[in-house]
C-alpha positions as CSV (number, residue, x, y, z in Angstrom):
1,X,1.2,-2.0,-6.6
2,X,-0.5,-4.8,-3.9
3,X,-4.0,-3.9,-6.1
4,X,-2.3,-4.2,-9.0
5,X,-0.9,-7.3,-8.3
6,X,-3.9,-8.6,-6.9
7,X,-5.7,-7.8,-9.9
8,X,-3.1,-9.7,-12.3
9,X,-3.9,-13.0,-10.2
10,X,-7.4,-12.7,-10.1
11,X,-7.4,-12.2,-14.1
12,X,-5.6,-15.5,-14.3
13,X,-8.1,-16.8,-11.9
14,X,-10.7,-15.4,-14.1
15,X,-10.3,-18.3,-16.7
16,X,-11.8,-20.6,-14.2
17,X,-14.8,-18.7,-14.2
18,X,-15.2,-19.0,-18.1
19,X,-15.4,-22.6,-17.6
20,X,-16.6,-23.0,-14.6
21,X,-20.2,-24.7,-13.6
22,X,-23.1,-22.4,-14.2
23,X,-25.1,-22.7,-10.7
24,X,-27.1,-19.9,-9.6
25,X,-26.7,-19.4,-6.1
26,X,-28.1,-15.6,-5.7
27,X,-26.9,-14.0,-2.8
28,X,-24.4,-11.1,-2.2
29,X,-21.6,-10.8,0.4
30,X,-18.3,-9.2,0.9
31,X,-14.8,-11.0,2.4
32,X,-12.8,-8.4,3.8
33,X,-9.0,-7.9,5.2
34,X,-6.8,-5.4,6.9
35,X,-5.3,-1.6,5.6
36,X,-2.7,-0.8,3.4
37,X,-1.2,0.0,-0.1
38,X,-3.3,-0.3,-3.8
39,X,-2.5,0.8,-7.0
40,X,-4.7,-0.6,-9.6
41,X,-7.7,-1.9,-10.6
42,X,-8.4,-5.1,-13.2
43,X,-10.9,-2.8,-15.2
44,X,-9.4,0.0,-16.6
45,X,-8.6,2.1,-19.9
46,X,-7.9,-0.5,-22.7
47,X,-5.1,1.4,-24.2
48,X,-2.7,0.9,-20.9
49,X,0.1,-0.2,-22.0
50,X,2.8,-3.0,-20.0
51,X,5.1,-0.7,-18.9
52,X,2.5,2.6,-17.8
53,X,2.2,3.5,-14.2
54,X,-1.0,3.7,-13.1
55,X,-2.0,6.9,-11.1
56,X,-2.7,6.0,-7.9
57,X,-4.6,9.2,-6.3
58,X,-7.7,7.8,-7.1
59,X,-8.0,4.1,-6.4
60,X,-10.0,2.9,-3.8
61,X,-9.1,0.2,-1.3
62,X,-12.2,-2.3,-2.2
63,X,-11.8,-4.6,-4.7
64,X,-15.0,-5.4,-5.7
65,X,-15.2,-8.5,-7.8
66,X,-19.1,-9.7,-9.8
67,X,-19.8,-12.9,-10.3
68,X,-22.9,-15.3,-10.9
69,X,-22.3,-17.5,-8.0
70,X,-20.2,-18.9,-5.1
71,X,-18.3,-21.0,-7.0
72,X,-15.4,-18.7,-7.7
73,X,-15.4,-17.3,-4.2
74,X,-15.0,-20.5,-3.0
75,X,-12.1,-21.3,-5.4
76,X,-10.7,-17.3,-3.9
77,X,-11.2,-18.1,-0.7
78,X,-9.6,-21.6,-0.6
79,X,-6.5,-21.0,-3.0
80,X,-5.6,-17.4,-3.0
81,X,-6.7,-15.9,0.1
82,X,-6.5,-18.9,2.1
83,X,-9.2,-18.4,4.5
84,X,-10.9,-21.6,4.0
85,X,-9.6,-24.9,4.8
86,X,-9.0,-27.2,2.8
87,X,-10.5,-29.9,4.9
88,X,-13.9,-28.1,5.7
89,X,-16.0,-30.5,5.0
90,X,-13.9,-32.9,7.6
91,X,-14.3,-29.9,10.0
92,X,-17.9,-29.1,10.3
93,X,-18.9,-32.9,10.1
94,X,-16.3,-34.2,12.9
95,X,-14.8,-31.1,14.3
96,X,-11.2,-31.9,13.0
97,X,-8.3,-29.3,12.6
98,X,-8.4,-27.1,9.6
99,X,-5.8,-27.3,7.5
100,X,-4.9,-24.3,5.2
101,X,-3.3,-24.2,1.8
102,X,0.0,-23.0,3.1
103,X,1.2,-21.4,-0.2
104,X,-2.0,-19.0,-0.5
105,X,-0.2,-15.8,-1.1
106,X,-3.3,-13.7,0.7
107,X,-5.2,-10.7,0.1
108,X,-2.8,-7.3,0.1
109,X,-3.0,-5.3,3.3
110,X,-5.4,-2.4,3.0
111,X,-7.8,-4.2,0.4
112,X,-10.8,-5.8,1.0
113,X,-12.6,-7.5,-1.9
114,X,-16.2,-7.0,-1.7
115,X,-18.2,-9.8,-4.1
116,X,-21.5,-8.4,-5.9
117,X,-23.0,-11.9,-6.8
118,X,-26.1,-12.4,-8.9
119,X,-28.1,-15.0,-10.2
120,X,-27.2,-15.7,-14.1
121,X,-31.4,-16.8,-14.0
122,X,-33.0,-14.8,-16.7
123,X,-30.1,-12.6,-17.7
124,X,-30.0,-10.9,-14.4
125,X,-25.9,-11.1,-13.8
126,X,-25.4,-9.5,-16.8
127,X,-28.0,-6.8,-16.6
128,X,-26.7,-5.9,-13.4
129,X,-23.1,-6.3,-14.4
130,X,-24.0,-3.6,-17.5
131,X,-25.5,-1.2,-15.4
132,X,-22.5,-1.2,-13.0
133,X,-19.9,-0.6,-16.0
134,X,-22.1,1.9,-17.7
135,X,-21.6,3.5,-14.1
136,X,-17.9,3.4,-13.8
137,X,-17.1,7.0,-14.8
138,X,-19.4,8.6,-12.1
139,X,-19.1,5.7,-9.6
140,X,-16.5,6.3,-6.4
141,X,-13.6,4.2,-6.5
142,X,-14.5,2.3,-3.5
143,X,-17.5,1.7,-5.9
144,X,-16.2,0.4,-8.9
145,X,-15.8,-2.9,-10.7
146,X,-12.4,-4.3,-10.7
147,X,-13.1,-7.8,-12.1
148,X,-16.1,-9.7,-13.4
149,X,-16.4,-13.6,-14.4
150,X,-17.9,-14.2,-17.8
151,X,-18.9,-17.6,-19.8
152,X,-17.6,-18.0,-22.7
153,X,-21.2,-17.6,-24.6
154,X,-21.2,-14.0,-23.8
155,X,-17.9,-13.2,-22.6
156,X,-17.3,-11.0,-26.5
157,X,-19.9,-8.6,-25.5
158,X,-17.7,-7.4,-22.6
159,X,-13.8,-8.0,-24.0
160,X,-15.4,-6.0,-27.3
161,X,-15.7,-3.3,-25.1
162,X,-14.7,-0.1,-23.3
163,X,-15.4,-1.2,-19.8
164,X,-12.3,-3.5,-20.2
165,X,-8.4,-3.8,-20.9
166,X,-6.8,-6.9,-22.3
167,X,-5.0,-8.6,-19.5
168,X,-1.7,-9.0,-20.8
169,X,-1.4,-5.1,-19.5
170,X,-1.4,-6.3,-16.4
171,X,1.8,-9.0,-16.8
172,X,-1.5,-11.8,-17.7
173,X,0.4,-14.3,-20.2
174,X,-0.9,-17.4,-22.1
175,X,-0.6,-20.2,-20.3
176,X,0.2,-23.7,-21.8
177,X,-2.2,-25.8,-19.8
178,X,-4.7,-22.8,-20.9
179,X,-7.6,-24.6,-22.8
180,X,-7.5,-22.7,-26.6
181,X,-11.1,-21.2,-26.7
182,X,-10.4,-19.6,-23.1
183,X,-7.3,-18.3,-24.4
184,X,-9.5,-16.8,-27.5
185,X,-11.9,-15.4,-25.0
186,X,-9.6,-13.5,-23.2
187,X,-8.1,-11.9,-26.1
188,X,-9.6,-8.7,-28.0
């Protein structure tokens, strides 16, 4: 359930990524937290339906999330994790006291989320992104891709396909400050 829940917020959060900035930072990393429950993962069979349970037996306890730079990590880390303050800057330049977003509902116990970041330089992110889903069905669960950011320009290749589920499976709903051509993305 914790995984599963996890996963519905970062698929909201996702929408950030399809307008977010398009640096290309390339470098790889993983964020990690303490032990506990999962359930279930953001990629998954596209014909799971609201109310299915997910089996549980074989989900890992990584999340691993792709992206093209740090830009959504830092957005993870700051508002939904809450492990960066929100007054770094003021921090590393004059040694103040963090401060930490206080409603930051935090990473479930027992997952870590491991980020697999790639530049979007020459279409590397997405090559590498492809070969990853084309490896889901052999790939350990530990191993496999539970979310992925995608721009709007290219974001049809992947919601066209079998690698992915439409959110609203996971309790994702349209939002009213949602801009309309993210809200057309997101839907198959």
């Amino acid at each position: 359930m914790k995984k599963r829940i996890l996963a519905a917020v970062l698929a909201s959060a996702s929408i950030l990524g399809a307008v977010a900035g398009c640096s290309s930072n390339a470098t790889s990393g993983a964020s990690s937290t303490a032990s506990g429950n999962n359930s279930s993962t953001a990629g998954g069979d596209s014909t799971a339906s609201e109310n299915s349970v997910v089996d549980t037996k074989e989900q890992g306890k990584v999340f691993n999330i792709y992206a093209w730079n740090q830009e959504f990590k830092g957005f993870f880390e700051k508002y939904y994790a809450g492990a960066a303050p929100l007054n770094q800057e003021d921090v590393d330049k004059n040694g103040a006291e963090p401060i930490y977003y206080d409603k930051a509902p935090g990473i479930p116990e027992g997952i870590t989320v491991n980020w697999i970041i790639n530049p979007s330089d020459d279409g590397v992110y997405q090559q590498k992104l492809d070969d990853a889903l084309k490896a889901q069905s052999g790939a350990a669960a530990d191993d496999k891709v539970d979310m992925f950011l995608a721009e709007a320009d290219y974001i049809l290749k992947y919601t066209n396909s079998d690698y992915t589920m439409d959110v609203s499976t996971i309790g994702v709903t349209t939002l009213d400050t949602q801009y309309k051509y993210s809200r057309r993305c997101i839907r198959r």
